[in-house]
N, C-alpha and C positions, 0 to 999 in steps of 0.2 A: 922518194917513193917508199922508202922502207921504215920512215920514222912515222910517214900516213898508215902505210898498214900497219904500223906497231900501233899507232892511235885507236885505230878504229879495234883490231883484237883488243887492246884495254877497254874499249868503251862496253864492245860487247859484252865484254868479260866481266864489268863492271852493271850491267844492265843482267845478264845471265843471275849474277851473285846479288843481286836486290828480291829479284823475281825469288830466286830460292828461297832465300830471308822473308821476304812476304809468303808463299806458299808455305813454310817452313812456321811464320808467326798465325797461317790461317790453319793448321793442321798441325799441329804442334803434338796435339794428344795423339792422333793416327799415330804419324812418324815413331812416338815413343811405345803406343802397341805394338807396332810392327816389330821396332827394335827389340823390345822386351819377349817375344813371341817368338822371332828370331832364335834368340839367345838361349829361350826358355827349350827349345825343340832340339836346341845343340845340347846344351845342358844335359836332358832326359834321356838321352842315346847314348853317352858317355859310357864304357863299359864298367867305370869303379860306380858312377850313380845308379845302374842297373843292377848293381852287384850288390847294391845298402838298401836301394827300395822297387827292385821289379819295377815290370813297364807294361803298360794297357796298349792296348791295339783294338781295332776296328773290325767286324767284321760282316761287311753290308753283302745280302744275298742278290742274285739277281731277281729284277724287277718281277719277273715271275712269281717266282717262290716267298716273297716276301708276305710276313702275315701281322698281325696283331698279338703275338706272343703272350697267351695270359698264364700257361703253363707249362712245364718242362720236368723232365722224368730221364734220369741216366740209365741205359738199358742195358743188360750183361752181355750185349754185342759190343758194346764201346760206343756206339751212337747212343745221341741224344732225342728223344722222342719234344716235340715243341706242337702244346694244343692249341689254338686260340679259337675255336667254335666260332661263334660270330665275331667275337674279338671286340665286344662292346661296342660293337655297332650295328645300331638299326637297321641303316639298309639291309646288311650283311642279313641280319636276321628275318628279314620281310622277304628278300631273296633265296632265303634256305643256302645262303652260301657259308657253310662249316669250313674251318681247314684245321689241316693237320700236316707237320712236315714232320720228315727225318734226314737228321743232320749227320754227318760221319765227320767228324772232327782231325781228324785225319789225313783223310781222303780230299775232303772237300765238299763231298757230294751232300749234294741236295734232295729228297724225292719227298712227292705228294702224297699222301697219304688217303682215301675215303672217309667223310666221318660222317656215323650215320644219323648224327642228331646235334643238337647244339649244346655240346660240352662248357661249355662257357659258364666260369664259376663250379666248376665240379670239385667232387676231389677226391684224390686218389694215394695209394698206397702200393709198396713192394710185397708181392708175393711173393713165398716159399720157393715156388717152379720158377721165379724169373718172369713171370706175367707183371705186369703191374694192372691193379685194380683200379675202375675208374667207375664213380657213382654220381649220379647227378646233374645237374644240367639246369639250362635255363628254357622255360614255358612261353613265357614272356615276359616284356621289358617292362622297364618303371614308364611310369608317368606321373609328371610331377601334376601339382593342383594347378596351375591355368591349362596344361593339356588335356585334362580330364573333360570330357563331354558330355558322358553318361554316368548319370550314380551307379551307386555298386557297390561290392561290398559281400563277405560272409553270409552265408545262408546254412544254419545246422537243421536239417534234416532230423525228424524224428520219425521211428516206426517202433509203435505199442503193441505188431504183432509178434506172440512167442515164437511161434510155432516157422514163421518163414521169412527171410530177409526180401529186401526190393529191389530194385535196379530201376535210378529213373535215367533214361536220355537225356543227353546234351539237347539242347531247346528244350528243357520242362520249362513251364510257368508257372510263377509262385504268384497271389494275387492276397493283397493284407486285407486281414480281416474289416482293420480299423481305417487304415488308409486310402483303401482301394488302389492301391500300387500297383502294377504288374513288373515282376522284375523276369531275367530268363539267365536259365543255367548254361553257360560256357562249356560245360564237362559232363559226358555220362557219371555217376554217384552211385556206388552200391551202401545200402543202408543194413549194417545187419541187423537179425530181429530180436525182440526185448529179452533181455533175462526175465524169471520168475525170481522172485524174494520172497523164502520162506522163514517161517521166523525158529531161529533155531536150538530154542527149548522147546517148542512146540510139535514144530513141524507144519504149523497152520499156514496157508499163504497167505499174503501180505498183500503183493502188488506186485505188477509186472513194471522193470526196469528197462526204459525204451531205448534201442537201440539208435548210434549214431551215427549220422554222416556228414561231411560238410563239402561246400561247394562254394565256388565263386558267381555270383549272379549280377548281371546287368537292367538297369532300366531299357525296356523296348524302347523309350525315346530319350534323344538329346536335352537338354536344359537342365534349373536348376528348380523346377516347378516339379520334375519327377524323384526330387530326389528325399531320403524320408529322414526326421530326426530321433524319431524313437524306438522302442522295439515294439513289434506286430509281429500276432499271428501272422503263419500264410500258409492258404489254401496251395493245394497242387493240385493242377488243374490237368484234366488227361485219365484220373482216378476214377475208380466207381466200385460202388459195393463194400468190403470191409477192408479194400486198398484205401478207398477214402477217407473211411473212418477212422484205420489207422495212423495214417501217412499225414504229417504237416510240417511246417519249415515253421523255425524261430529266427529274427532277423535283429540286429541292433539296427542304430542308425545304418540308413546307404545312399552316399553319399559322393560328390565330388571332390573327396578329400585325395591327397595323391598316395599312387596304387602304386607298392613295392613290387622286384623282381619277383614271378613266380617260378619255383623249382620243377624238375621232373622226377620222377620214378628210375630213369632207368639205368642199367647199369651192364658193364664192360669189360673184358682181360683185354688188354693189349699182347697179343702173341710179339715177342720182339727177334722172332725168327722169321716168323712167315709175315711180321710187318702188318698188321693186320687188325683192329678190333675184332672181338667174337660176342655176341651178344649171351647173359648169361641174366638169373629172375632176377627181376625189377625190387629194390626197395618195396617196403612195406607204406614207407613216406616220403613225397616228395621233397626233394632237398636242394636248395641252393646255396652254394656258401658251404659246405658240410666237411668235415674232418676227419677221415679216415686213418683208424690209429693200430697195430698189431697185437693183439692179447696173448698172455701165455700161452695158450695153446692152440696159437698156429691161425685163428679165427680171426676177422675182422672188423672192429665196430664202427659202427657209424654213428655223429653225433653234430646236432645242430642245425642248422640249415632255415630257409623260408620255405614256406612249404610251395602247393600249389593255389592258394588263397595269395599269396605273399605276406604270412603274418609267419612268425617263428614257430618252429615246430616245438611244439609244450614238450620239451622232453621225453619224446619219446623215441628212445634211442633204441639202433639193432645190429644185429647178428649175422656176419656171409662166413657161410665156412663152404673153405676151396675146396671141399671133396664135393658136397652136394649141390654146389653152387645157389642155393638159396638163403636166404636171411631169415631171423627169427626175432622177434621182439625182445629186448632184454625184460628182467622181471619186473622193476621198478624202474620209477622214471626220475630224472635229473635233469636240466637245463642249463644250457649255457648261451653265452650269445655266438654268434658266427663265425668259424672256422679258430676256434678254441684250439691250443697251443697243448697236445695231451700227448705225452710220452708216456712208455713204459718202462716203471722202473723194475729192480731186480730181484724185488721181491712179489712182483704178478697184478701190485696195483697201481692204478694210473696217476702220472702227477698232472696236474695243471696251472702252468704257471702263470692263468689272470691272463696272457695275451690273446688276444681275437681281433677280429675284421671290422668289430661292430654289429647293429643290429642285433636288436632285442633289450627288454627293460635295462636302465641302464643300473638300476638295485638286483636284479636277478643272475646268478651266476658269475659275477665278478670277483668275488675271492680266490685267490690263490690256496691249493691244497692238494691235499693226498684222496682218492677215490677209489675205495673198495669197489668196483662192479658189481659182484655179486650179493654183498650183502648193505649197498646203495650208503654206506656210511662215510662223511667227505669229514675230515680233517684240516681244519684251515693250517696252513703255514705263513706266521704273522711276518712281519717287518719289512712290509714292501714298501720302496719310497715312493713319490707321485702315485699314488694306489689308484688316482682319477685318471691317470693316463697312461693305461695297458692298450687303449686298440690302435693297432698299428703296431707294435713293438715284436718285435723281433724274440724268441727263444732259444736257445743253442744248449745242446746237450755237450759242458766242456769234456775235452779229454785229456787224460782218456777215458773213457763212458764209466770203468770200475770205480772210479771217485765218486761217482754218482751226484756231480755238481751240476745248477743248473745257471747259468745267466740270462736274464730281461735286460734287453735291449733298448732305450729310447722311448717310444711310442708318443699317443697324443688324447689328446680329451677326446668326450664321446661326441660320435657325428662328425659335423665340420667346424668341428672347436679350433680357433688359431692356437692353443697349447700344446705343444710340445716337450717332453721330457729328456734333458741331455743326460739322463742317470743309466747307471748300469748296476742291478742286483744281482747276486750270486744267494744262492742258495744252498747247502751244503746237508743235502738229504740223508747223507750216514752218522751225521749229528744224531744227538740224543733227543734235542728238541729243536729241528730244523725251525730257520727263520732266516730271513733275509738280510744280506748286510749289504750296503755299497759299496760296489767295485769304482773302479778310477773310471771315472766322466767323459761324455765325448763335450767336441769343444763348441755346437749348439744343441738346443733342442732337437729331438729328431725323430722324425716320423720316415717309417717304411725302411729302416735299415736293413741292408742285406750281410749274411754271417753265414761265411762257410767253415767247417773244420779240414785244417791242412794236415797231410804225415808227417809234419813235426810236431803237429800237438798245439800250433799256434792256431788262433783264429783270425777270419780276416773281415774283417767289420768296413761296410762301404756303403757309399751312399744315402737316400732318404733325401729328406726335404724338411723345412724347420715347420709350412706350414702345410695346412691340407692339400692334399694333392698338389703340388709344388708351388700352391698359390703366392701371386705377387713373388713370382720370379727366386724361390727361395731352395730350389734343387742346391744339395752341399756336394759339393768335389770333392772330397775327402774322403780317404783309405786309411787304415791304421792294420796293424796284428797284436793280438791279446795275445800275451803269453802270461799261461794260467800259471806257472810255475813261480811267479814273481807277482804276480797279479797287476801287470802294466800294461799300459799302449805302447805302440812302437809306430810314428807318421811314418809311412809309406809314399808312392808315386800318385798322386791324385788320378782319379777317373778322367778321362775323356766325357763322358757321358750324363747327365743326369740322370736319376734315377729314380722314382717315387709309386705312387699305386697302382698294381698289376705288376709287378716285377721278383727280381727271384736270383738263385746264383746257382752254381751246381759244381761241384768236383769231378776233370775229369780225369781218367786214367793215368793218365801222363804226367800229373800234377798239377796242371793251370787248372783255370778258376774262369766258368763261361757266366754271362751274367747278358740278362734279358729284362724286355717290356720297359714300360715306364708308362703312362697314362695324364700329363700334367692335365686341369683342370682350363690353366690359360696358358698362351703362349708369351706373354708379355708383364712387366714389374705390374703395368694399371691393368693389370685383369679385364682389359678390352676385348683381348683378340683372343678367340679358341683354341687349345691349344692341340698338337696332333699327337697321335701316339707315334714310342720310339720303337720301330722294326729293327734298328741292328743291334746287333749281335756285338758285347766287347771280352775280348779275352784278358785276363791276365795274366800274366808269366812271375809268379814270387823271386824274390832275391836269391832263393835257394837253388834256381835254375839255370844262373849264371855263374856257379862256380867253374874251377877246370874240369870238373867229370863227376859222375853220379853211378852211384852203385848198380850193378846189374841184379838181375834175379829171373830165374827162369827152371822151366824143366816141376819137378813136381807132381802131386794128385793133382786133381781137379776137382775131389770132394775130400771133407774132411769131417769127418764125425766130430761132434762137441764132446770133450775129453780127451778126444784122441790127438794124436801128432801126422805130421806129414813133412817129408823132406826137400829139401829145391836146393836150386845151385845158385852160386854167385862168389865170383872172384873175392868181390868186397867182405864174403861172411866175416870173415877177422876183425874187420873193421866199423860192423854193423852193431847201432845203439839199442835201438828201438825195431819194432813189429807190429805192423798195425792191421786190422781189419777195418775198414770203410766201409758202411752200407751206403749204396751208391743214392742220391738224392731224389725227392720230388717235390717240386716247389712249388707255391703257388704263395700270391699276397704277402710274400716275405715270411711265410712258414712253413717250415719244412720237417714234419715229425719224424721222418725217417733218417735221417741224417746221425751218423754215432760213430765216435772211434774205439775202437776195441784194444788193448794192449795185448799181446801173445808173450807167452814166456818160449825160448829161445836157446839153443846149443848148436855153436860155432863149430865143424871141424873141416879143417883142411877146406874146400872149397863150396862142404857141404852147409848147408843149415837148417835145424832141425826145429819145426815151432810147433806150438800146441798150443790147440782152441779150448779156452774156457769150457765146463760143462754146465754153466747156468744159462738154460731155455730165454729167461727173462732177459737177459745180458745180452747173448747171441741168439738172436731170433732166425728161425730159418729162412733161406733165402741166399742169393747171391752176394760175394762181397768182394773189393778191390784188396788185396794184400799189399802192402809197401814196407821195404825196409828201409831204414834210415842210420846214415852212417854218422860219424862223432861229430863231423860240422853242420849237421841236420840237413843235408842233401837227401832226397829219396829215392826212390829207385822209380820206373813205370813200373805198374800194379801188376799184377799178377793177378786173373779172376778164380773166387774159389768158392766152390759151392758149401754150405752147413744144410747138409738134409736134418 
């Protein structure tokens, strides 16, 4: 009995161990994911490998709260402000369903926010008071050319009277002279009225200068039989008397060709006490895609965008200053393409480092330079590599900001080019005759890199995708940190996450690193399947947060005049390197203009330490900032908020 049941356990055992061997030769690659994957999650949790390259974590909201993240704004509460408007989606936008959350990073909390119009593609900037500034928005969506149903198309409005400007209504009809078209206007249009031109040795008049308007017009019918190929007059019909004879629309082609995002007008503070938009004057021009950048004094410019036609706004850039709350036209006009990468440097005029979003000629506004505002004179700064592939690329102001260095980031050819750029250019703007050199390479092409600056001075460079919109499955897992000091990469803990169009990073208080959106184009290597956007949320914790203890700091002003000093506590002062100022971030499309580390000079006594803020405006711009000291093994401290009136 006992040599049968030894038989039959061998047989079994022997039938058990084929079956594995078989399952084991039909799944072989499984088994070794699993194992590998395994290994790989034991690996990454280790405290010495946490200790050499920090660890990403997850952080998915409840099904509620969860949005399409297009942009994100660190607010001097310590939450995070996350806009997604429609969030690039249609329905969303057909349903007027906006959102807005605030995050407390912290806490945990989650809360809904009002929004009162479709912020989506805005953009926004840090105010002086700790508002942040929010302009623009989306009208309406694209439509490519087989969705187009109706021609359409620009309609410039002309009135040749001096003496009074028009106002035509949304439903005016335009009817060609030559064509017999009728097209109809989408928007009420104010038309101002002509200048006189007098000749100015003379004094004698000349001619009256007709004033302009433009508007977006539709064919009253579907097909391709209403749609027109040339320019024509056009009659406005609704007129009578010397409205008539003044008033008429000039049209090019209008046509079923596909219809870009159009912008809106309006504009926003985020109160981040009372949590709150407050609605403040609208733009002079509608803008989508737009750049809001900080000027020496205190004012806001705005620059870029698609207008409400959906063609790029011809340079004409303007003016919000936070006392009046309105905007003013700058004097001369400049163009660039969409959401333009413009810092200010320290001496009052703007740099442009060539990166943008796209959209607009692709010869117009792509050089890289220096721009006088006021007296509209741009200075190229030469030596960029891949000079054909700034959109999408990334700009990071190195620190600390007083070196006045800049680095470009990766980026890709114009549109839906598969090009991608794995180069990194530094700039070195206190050069005698600034120009670009090549910094050390990332290890593909990359498009939509995200780049935050840390309180050590490192930078942390993640993410992108080699091709457009992560097409054919090409999102990159990879993290690295720049340290400007040696001009290297340093491989870090790869992302959990992919990461490409619509996406962004943000520093928060505490020192991790929150990073948001993604928008892939497919879901799949053969570009079959749709792809979804990414709602969560990933943190990451740097290798500096893993040491045995990190400096304290606490106590202190709460304002500190530029020039002036201010004192705080911390056991560690003895042992503290560095002093930094952080403007807290707003990011959108992987650029973030506000973003700068600021160096403070420093005296250590006893438990006290005593720092002082720069007195250059242009360097420390007004506004809220996170403070961090850093001790001899570049551990930080959590921030300290502090205001520069």
């Amino acid at each position: 009995m006992k040599d049968r049941a030894g038989r039959r356990r061998a047989r079994r055992f022997a039938i058990g161990t084929a079956v594995v061997v078989a399952l084991a030769g039909m799944n072989g690659p499984w088994l070794y994911r699993f194992g590998t994957e395994k290994y790989h999650q034991y690996k990454i949790n280790q405290p010495e490998y946490k200790a050499a390259n920090g660890k990403w974590e997850i952080v998915e909201f409840p099904e509620e709260y969860r949005q399409n993240t297009i942009h994100a704004a660190l607010l001097r509460t310590g939450k995070v402000l996350l806009v997604a408007g429609s969030g690039n989606n249609q329905d969303n936008f057909d349903a007027k369903q906006y959102d807005t959350r605030i995050w407390d990073p912290v806490k945990g909390t989650i809360k809904k926010v009002p929004t009162p119009t479709d912020l989506f593609c805005t953009g926004h900037t840090q105010l002086a008071n700790g508002n942040l500034l929010i302009a623009g928005g989306t009208k309406r969506y694209e439509k490519l050319k087989g969705d187009v149903t109706k021609a359409g198309g620009l309609m410039v409005v002309h009135n040749e009277n001096p003496d009074k400007p028009i106002t035509l209504p949304a439903g005016t009809r335009f009817t060609g002279k030559e064509n017999g078209k009728t097209f109809v206007s989408k928007d009420p249009v104010l038309v101002p009225r002509a200048e006189k031109v007098f000749d100015k040795a003379t004094g004698k008049f000349l001619r009256n200068d007709p004033g302009l308007g433009r508007i977006y017009v539709e064919a009253e019918k579907s097909g391709q039989k209403y749609a027109t190929g040339t320019q024509d007059n056009y009659t406005v019909q609704g007129l009578s008397g010397a409205d008539a004879r003044n008033t008429y629309g000039i049209a090019e082609k209008l046509a079923l060709d596909k219809k870009d995002f159009q912008g809106i007008r309006d504009t926003f503070e985020f109160d981040p006490v009372a949590e709150k938009y407050i609605k403040v004057d609208p733009m002079h021009e509608a803008r989508w895609y737009p750049t809001l950048t900080t000027l020496s004094d205190g004012k806001i410019l705005s620059v870029s965008g698609l207008d409400d036609i959906g063609q790029i706004v011809p340079g004409k850039n303007e003016i919000y200053d936070p006392k009046t709350k309105e905007w003013t036209y700058t004097e001369q006009e400049r163009q660039f393409p969409t959401y333009p990468a413009l810092f200010l440097m320290q001496n009052g005029k703007i740099f442009y480092s060539g990166a943008n979003a796209g959209y607009g000629p692709d010869d117009v506004g792509r050089d890289p330079g220096i721009w006088d505002v006021e007296t509209n004179k741009f200075t190229e700064v030469p030596g960029m590599s891949d000079a054909d592939m700034l959109e999408t690329a990334n700009t990071v102001l190195l620190p600390p900001a007083q070196d006045e260095k800049y680095m470009v980031i990766g980026g890709g050819g114009v549109g839906e080019s598969k090009l991608s750029s794995e180069k990194t250019r530094i700039a070195d703007l206190k050069a005698d005759d600034p120009k670009f050199v090549d910094g050390p390479s990332l290890e593909k092409g990359t498009r939509y890199p995200q780049a935050s600056v840390l309180p050590d001075d490192s930078v942390l460079v993640s993410g992108g995708s080699e091709d457009y919109r992560g097409r054919s499955d090409s999102n990159i897992l990879q993290a690295r940190l720049y340290h400007p000091e040696t001009n290297e990469f340093e491989r870090v803990a790869d992302p959990l996450v992919g990461r490409n169009y619509h996406s962004g990073s943000i520093l928060l208080p505490d020192g991790r690193l929150m990073f948001f959106g993604s928008d892939s184009l497919y879901a799949d290597k053969a570009n079959t399947k749709p792809g979804k956007f990414e709602q969560r949320i990933e943190i990451y914790t740097p290798p500096y947060l893993y040491r045995d203890s990190r400096p304290d700091l606490s106590g202190g002003p709460q304002t500190i005049e530029r020039g002036e000093s201010g004192t705080f506590t911390s056991r560690a002062a003895g042992s503290v390197e560095k002093v930094r100022l952080i403007r807290p971030s707003a990011s959108t499309h992987v650029t973030d203009v506000d973003q700068r580390s600021i160096a403070l000079d420093f005296k250590a006594d006893g438990d006290q330490l005593t720092v002082t803020v720069p007195d250059n405006k242009n360097l420390v711009q007004s506004g809220w900032y996170m403070m961090f000291v850093t001790d001899g093994e570049g551990t930080p401290s959590k921030a300290e908020w502090v205001h520069v009136p």
